[in-house]
N, C-alpha and C positions, 0 to 999 in steps of 0.2 A: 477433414478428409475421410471418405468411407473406406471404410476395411471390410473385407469378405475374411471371416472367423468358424471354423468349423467344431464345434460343441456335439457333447453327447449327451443326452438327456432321458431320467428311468420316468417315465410315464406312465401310469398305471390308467386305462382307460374301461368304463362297465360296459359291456354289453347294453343292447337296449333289453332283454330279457333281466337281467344284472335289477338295471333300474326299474323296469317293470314289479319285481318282486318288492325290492324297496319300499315302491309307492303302497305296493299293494301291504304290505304290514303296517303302514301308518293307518290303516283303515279299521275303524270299529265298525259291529257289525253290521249295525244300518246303515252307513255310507258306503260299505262292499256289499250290501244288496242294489242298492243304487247304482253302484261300477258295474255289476253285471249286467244291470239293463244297458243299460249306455253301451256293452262293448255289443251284446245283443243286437242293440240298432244298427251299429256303424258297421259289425261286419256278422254279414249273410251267411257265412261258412260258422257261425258255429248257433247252436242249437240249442235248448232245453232236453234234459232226458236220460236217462241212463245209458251208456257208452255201451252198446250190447251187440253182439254178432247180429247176424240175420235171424229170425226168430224162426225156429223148427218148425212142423205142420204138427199140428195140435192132433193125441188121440181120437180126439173127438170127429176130425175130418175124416171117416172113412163110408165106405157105400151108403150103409145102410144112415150113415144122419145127413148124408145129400141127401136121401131121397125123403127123407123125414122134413129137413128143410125147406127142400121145392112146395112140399105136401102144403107146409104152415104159408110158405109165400104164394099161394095163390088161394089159400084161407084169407087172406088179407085182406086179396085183392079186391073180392067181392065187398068187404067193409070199408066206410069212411069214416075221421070223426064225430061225423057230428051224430051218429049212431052211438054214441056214449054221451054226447049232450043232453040236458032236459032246453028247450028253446030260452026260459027264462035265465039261462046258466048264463050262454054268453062265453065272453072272454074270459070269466073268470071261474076256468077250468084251468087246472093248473097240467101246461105242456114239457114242464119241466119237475124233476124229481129229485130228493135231494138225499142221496144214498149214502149215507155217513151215517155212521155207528156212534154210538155215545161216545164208549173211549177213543174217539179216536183227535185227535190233537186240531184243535181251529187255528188255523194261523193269522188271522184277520187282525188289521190292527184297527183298532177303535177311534175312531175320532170327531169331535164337536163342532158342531156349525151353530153360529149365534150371531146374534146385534154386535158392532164392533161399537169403539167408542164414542168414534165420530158419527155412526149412523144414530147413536142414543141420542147425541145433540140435537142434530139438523133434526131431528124427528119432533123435537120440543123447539128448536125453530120455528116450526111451520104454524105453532100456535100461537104466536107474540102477532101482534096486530103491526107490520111492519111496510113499507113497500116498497117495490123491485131494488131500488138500487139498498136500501136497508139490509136487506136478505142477504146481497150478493157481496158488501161490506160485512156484516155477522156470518155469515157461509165461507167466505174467504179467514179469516180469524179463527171460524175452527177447525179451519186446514189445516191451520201454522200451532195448535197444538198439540205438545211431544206428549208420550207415551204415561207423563206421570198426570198430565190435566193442565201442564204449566203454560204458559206464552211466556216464551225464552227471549224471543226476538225484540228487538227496539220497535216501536211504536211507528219511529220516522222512517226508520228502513222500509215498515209495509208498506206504508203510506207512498212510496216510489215502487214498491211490486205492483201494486193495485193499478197505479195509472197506468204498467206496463200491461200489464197482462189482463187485466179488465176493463182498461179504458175507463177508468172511473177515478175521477179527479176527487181527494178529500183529501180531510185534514187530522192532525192528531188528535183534537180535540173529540171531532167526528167517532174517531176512531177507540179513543176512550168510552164515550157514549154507547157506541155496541157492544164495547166488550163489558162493561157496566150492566146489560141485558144477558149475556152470556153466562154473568157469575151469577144471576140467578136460577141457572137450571142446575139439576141433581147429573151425579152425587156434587155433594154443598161441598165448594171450595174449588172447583172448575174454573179456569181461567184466569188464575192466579198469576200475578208475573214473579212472586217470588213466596218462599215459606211464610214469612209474617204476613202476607196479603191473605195464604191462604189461610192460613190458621183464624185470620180474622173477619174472614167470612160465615165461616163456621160458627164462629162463637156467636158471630151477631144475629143468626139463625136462630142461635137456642132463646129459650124464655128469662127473659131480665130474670137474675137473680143474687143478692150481693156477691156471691160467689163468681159469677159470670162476670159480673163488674170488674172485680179485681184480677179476673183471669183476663179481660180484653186490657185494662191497661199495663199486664206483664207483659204483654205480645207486641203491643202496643212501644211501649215505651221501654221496657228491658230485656228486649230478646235477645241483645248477647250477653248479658247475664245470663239469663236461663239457661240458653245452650253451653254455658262453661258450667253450669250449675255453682254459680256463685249467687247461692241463697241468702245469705247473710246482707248481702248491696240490697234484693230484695225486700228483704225485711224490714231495713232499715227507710228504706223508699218509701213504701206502702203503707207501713207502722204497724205492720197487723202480727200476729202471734205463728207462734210453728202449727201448732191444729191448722189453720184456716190459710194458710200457705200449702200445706199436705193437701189441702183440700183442690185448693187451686189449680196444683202442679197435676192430680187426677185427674181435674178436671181437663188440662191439656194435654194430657198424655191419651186422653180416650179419641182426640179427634186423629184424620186419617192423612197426613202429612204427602199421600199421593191419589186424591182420589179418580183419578186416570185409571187406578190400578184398582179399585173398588168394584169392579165386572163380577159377574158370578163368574168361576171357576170354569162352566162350561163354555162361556163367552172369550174365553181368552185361551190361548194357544200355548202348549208347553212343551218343551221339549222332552221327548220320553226317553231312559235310561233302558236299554235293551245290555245284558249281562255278556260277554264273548266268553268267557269261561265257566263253568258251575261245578264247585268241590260238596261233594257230598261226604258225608262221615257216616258209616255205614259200621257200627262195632268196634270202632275206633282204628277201622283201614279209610283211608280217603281216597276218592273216588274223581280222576278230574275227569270232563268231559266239555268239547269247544261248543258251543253253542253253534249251530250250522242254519239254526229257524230260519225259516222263510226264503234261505237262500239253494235257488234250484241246482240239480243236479249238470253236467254239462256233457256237450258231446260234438265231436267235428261232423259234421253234414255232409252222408255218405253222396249226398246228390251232387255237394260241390266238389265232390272225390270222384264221381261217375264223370261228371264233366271237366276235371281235369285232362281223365285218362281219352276222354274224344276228343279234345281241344290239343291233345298232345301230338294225335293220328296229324293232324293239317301241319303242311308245311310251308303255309303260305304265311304272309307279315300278318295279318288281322288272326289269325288262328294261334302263333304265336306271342304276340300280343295279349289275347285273351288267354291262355294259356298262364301268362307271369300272373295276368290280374287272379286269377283263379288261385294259384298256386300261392301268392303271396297272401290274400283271407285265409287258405285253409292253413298255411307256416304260422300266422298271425291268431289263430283259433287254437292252434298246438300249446304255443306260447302260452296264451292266458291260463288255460285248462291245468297246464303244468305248474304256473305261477300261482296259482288257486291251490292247486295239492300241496306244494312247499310252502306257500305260509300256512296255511293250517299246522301241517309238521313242525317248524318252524315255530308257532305259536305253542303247540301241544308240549314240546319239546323246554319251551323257555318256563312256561306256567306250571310244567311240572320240577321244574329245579328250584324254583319260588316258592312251591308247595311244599317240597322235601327241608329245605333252607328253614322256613318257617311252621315247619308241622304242629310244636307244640299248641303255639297260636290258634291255626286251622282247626285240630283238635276241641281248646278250650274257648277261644273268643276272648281272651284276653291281654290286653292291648299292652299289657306290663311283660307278657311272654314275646315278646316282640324281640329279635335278635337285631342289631345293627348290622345293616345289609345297603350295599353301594350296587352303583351298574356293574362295577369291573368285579364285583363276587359273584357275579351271578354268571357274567361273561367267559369267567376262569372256567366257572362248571361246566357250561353247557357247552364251551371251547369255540364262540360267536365274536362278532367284534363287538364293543362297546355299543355301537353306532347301532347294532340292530336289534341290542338289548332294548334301547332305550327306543327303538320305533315301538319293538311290542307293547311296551308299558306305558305306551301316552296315548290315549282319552282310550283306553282297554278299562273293562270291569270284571269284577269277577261276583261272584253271584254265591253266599257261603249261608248257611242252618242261621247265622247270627246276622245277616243283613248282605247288603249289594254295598262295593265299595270298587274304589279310584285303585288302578292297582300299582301305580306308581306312589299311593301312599301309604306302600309297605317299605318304600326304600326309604334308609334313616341315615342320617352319618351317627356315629359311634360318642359316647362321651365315660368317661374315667370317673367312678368309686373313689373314695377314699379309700376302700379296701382294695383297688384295682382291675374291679371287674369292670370289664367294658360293657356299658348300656347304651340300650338304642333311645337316641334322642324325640322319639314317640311317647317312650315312656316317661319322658321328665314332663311331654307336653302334657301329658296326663294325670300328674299328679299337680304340675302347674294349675290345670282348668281343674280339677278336684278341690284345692285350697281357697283360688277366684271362688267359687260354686258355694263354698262352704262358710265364705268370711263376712264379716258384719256388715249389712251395706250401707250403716249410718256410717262406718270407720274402715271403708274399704281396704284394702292390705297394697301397700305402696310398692314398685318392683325391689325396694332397697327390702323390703320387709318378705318381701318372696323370696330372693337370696337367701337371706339367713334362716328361713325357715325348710328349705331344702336344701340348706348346708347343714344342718341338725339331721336331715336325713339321709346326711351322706355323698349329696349332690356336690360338687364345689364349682358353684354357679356364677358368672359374675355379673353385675346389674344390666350393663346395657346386651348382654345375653338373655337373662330373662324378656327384657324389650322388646328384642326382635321376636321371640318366643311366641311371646304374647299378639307381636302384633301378627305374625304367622296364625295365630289361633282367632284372630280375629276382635281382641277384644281388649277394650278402650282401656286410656291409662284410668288410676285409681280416683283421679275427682270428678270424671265423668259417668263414674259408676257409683256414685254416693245418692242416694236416695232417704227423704225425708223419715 
């Protein structure tokens, strides 16, 4: 049976400006040069430009440089360019000038155009002595491979793309056979369905050598020994000695496990790290400053403002009408302009209580003077909510005399001295990767063994916390790090 129940409910709801700002501090600084174009396109009321009154009449306008001007403009008149051409010049007279002073700051971001890796292929395609439907079976195959040089995909699954979408009927064997032509092309080890295929392309490339021998039947026949680094199954397999093992294991340690990714540098695309903050240390005062590059100044569009106020005169439905449309870009131009000032504040504001928080750091670059620092110490200070601590500080950088860094990994939780002092958990990662760094790598140092050796310094650490540590830092447990 339905009942009508009368409830009262606190809802807190954001404005769309609210969430506007939101959005707009999760944004580094190259993705809010990108939002400024975009709001640029979509609405016509707001502008590029310094926000400035009507601009005064220049001293310089008065009788005497009218008539000085008319004088030079009918000086002109009587000249054309080509009165400053020699006829062999041509076009390439230069009608543009490029009036920038040394110092003065290029904003331009730089970027590579090259062979990608698929055009490398198909371009050594077209020399195999092959015909039409060959091509279009070896042209399709090095469609389907991913980014490292691999063919990830099952053989039989192509073999149903192809008759779909090329109309071309074959079979896996076929299909093997091209791709067999494929792992002939550079760089060596291209078309690989898996590591041991490629690794074994490679080898069989280089010049017979006993060395090379024993290095194709490790890949060959003991690859997951190798990768566990269980040398000793090895040894025992092969019968050979630890020299000529060393020798081996060099020898496939030099080849290129993705050669997809073997491009020149120019050839390949990378993401560029652009800094939103930059602390300078200037006498040992620091100096924060938002990084604003590249991103223009803004201004509401006094035209969509003139034509507000005429669109207002009409009192007719189509005048009123254009009137909201008008009136709601320039409300909608206000907004953004506003929400651009406040998060900079907003930012300016959060990076410098981060800066104050950890100044010793800042000062020295070093990563032991690291205080342990959470979102809600930060959010006390600057009296924000958590929530918009943590917009600032993710994918934000900060730009310092000792390097460019993530600046959310300044935030540490805290861990307890034997003597009581609270240390920021940065620091233990750091003496952590200093002991890894420094310890034998015939007898790498085990986590049970990294414990006690940063319980001797005080840490009181326990194993499967170093673990996680370690695996936060990135690096493999102790038998994978054992080397010959």
């Amino acid at each position: 049976m339905l009942k009508q129940v009368q409830t009262q409910k606190l809802l807190q709801k954001l404005s769309p400006q609210q969430i506007q700002l939101m959005k707009l501090l999760q944004l580094p600084t190259i993705a809010l040069e990108q939002r400024i174009k975009e709001e640029m396109e979509i609405n016509p009321a707001l502008e590029e430009g310094p926000d400035t009154e009507d601009e005064a009449p220049s001293d310089y306008e008065d009788e005497n440089y009218d008539d000085v001007n008319k004088e030079e403009e009918n000086k002109r008149d009587d000249f054309s360019i080509s009165d400053y051409m020699d006829e062999d010049e041509g076009s390439s007279y230069k009608l543009k000038a490029n009036n920038t002073s040394p110092d003065e700051e290029r904003k331009e971001i730089p970027f590579s155009v090259g062979v990608s890796f698929q055009d490398l292929l198909e371009s050594q395609l077209g020399l195999k002595d092959l015909d039409d439907r060959e091509y279009q079976i070896a042209d399709y195959l090095i469609g389907n491979l991913d980014d490292d040089g691999y063919l990830r995909r099952d053989l039989v699954s192509i073999v149903d793309d192809i008759a779909f979408s090329q109309n071309i009927s074959t079979t896996e064997e076929e299909l093997t056979r091209m791709l067999k032509v494929i792992q002939e092309f550079d760089p060596a080890g291209v078309g690989a369905r898996d590591l041991r295929e490629c690794l074994l392309i490679q080898l069989q490339r280089k010049p017979s050598t006993w060395i090379i021998e024993q290095a194709i039947k490790v890949v060959d026949e003991q690859m997951e020994e190798f990768s566990k680094k269980h040398y000793d199954k090895i040894l025992k397999k092969l019968e050979i000695d630890d020299d000529t093992l060393k020798e081996v294991v060099q020898e496939i340690l030099k080849l290129n496990p993705r050669p997809g990714n073997s491009m020149a540098d120019g050839q390949k695309s990378f993401q560029q790290v652009v800094a939103d903050f930059i602390i300078t240390n200037e006498d040992g005062e620091l100096i924060l400053t938002l990084n604003s590059r590249n991103s223009p100044e803004l201004r509401v569009s006094k035209a969509y403002s003139q034509m507000l106020e005429e669109y207002s005169k009409e009192k007719n439905k189509s005048g009123k009408e254009a009137s909201m449309f008008v009136k709601q870009k320039l409300d909608g131009a206000r907004w953004f302009i506003d929400a651009i000032q406040q998060r900079g504040q907003t930012l300016l504001y959060t990076m410098n209580a981060i800066m104050e928080y950890q100044r010793e750091y800042f000062l020295e670059g070093d990563e032991t003077l690291l205080k342990p620092m959470i979102l809600k110490d930060i959010a006390e200070k600057v009296g924000l909510d958590i929530s918009t601590i943590s917009r600032v500080a993710n994918s934000k950088y900060v730009q310092t005399s000792f390097g460019t860094f993530l600046l959310k990994s300044f935030f540490s939780e805290s861990l307890s001295t034997d003597s009581g002092e609270e240390v920021s958990t940065r620091e233990v990662k750091k003496i952590l990767k200093d002991c890894i760094e420094a310890e034998s790598k015939k007898k790498p140092l085990t986590d049970d063994k990294l414990a006690k050796i940063l319980k001797e310094k005080g840490y009181n650490i326990a194993r499967r916390t170093i673990a996680k540590y370690r695996e936060q830092l990135d690096i493999p447990v102790a038998r994978l790090r054992k080397e010959l």
